[in-house]
C-alpha positions in Angstrom: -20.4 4.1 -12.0 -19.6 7.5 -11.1 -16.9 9.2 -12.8 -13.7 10.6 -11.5 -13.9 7.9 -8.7 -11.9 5.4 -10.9 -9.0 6.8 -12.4 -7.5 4.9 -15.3 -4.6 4.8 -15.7 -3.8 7.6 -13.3 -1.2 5.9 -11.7 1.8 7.8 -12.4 0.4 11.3 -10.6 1.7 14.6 -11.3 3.3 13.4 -14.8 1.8 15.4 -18.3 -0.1 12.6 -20.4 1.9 12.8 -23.5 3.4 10.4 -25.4 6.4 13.1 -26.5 9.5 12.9 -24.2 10.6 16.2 -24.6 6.8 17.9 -23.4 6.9 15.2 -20.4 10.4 16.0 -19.3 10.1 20.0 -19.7 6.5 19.7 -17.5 8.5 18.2 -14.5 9.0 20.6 -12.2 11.6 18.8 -10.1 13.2 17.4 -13.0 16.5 19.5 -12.0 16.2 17.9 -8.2 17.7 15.2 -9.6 21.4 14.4 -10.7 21.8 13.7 -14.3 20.9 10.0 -15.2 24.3 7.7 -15.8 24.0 5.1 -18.1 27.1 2.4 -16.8 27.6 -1.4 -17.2 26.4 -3.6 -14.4 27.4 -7.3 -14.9 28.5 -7.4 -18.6 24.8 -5.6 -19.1 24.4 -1.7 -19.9 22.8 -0.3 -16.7 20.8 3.2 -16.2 21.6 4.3 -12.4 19.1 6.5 -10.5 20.1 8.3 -7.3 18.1 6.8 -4.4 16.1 10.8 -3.8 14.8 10.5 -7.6 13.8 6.7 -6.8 12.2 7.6 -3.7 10.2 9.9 -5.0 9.3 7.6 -8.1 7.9 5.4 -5.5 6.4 8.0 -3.2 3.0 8.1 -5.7 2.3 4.4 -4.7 2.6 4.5 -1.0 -0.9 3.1 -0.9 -0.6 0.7 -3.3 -1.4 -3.4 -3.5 -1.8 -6.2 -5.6 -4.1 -8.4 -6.0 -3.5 -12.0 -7.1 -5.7 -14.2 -8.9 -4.3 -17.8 -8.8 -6.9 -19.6 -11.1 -9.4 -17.6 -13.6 -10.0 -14.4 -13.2 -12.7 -11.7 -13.5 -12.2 -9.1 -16.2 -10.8 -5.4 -15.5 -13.8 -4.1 -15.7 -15.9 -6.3 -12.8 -12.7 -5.6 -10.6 -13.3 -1.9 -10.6 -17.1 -2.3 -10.0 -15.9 -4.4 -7.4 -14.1 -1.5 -5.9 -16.7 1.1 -6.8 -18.9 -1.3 -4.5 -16.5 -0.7 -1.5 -17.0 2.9 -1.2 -13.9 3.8 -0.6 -13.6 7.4 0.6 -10.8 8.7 -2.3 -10.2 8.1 -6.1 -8.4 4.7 -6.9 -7.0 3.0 -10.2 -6.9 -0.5 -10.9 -4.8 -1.5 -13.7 -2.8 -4.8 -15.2 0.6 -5.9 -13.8 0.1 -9.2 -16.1 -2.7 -12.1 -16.6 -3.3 -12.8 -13.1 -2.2 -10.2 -11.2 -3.9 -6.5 -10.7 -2.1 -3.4 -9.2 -4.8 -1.2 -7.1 -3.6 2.2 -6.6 -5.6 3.5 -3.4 -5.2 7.6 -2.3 -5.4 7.2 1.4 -4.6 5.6 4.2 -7.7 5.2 5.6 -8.7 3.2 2.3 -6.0 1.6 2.4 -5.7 0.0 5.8 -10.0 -1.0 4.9 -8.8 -3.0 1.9 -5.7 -4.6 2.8 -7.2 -5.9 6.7 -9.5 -8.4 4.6 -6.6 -9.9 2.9 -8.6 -11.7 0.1 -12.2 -10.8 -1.5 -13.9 -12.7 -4.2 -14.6 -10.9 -7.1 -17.1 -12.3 -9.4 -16.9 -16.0 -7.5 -13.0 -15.3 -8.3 -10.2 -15.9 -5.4 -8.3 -12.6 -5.5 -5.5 -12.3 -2.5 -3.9 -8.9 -1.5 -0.4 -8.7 -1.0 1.4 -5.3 -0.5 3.2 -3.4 -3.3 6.6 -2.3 -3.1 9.3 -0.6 -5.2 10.7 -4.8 -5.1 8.0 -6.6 -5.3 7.9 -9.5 -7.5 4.8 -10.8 -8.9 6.0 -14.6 -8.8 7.4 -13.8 -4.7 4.8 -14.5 -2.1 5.3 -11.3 0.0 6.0 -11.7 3.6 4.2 -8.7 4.4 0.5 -8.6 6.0 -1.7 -6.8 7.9 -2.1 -8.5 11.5 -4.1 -7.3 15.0 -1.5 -6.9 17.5 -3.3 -6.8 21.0 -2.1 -4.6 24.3 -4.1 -6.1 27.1 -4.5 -4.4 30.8 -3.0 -1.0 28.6 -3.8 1.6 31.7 -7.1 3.7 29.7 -4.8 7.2 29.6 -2.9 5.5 27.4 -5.4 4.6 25.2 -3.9 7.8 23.1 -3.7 7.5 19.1 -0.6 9.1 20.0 0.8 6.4 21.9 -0.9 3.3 20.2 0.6 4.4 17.3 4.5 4.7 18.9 3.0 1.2 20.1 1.9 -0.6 17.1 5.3 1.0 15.3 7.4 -1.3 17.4 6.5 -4.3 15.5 5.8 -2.5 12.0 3.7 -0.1 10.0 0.5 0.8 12.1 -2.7 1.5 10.3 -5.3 2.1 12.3 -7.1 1.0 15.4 -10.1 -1.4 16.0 -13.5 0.2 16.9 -14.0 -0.6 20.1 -10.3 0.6 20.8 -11.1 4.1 18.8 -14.3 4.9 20.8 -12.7 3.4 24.5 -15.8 0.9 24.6 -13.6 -1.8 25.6 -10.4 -1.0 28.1 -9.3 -4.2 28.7 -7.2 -4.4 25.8 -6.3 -2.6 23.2 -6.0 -3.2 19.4 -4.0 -1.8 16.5 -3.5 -3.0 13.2 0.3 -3.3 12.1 1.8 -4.6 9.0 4.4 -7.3 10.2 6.7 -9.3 7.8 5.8 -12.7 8.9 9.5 -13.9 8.4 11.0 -11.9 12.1 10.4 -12.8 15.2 8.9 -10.4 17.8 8.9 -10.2 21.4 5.6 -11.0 23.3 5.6 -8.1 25.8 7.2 -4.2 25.7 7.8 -2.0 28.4 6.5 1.2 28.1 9.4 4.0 29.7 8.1 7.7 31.3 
């Protein structure tokens, strides 16, 4: 395995590696972007309140993150990174423990990203893993209603076979992230594709118009 490709734990970028609160605080640059943390009560329980531009950037690190679930037995930490390493993914990623049978992967791109999540599910090891998408909410015992699905624009006129505008396209129904080959390279005008993360819980309409 080569080195510097996996990073572990690595997930928490940009933060000094020290297990002193004072040397970790005092290296955060944009410590003093942030209002001063309130501790309050919420519900008869002492509650710590963070202003939604510090939690947004807390989250910002993880924007290509997922988690994969293992329902059954599962492979250990080790054979899921070579499992990764295998994929040759194009940037650094981290794979690290959420709890017994579930794995956060920390991905660095989109492009990476958008190649592991389109499969859905891989077995590592002969073991069932499913991908679901991360999120500041997620909960490891909720099924997310988020996944990555091929939205089809059939008899799409070729000029408009833009990234520009497939992209305003696919962004109708979700989160695009990225297009199929043949749609890329044009091979195949009759229709194009684009790969959008949908929450399978809305209804969408079956038709758009496009307005110039």
């Amino acid at each position: 395995m080569t080195a510097g490709r996996v990073r572990d734990p690595g997930f928490l970028d940009g933060v000094p590696k020290s297990r002193s609160f004072r040397e970790v605080l005092s290296g955060l640059p944009s410590s003093s972007d942030f209002p001063d943390l309130v501790v309050s009560s919420l519900h008869g329980l002492p509650a710590l309140m963070i202003s939604e531009d510090e939690m947004s950037a807390l989250v910002a690190p993880f924007e290509f993150a997922l988690v994969g679930k293992f329902s059954g037995r599962h492979p250990s930490l080790e054979a899921i990174r070579n499992f990764f390493f295998k994929l040759k993914l194009f940037g650094e990623f981290s794979i690290t423990v959420l709890n017994n049978k579930n794995v956060l992967i920390k991905l660095r791109n989109d492009l990476d990203y958008s190649h592991v999540f389109s499969h859905r599910a891989y077995f590592v090891g002969n073991c069932f893993m499913k991908l679901c998408k991360w999120s500041a909410l997620f909960d490891v015992s909720v099924e997310s209603p988020i996944i990555p699905i091929w939205v089809s624009f059939p008899n799409l006129r070729p000029h408009l076979f833009s990234p520009r505008i497939l992209h305003g396209l696919g962004s109708i129904f979700g989160r695009p992230l990225r297009l199929d080959n043949a749609t890329a390279n044009g091979s195949r005008p009759s229709v194009a594709r684009v790969l959008v993360e949908l929450d399978i819980t809305k209804r969408y309409p079956d038709r758009v118009w496009l307005w110039f």
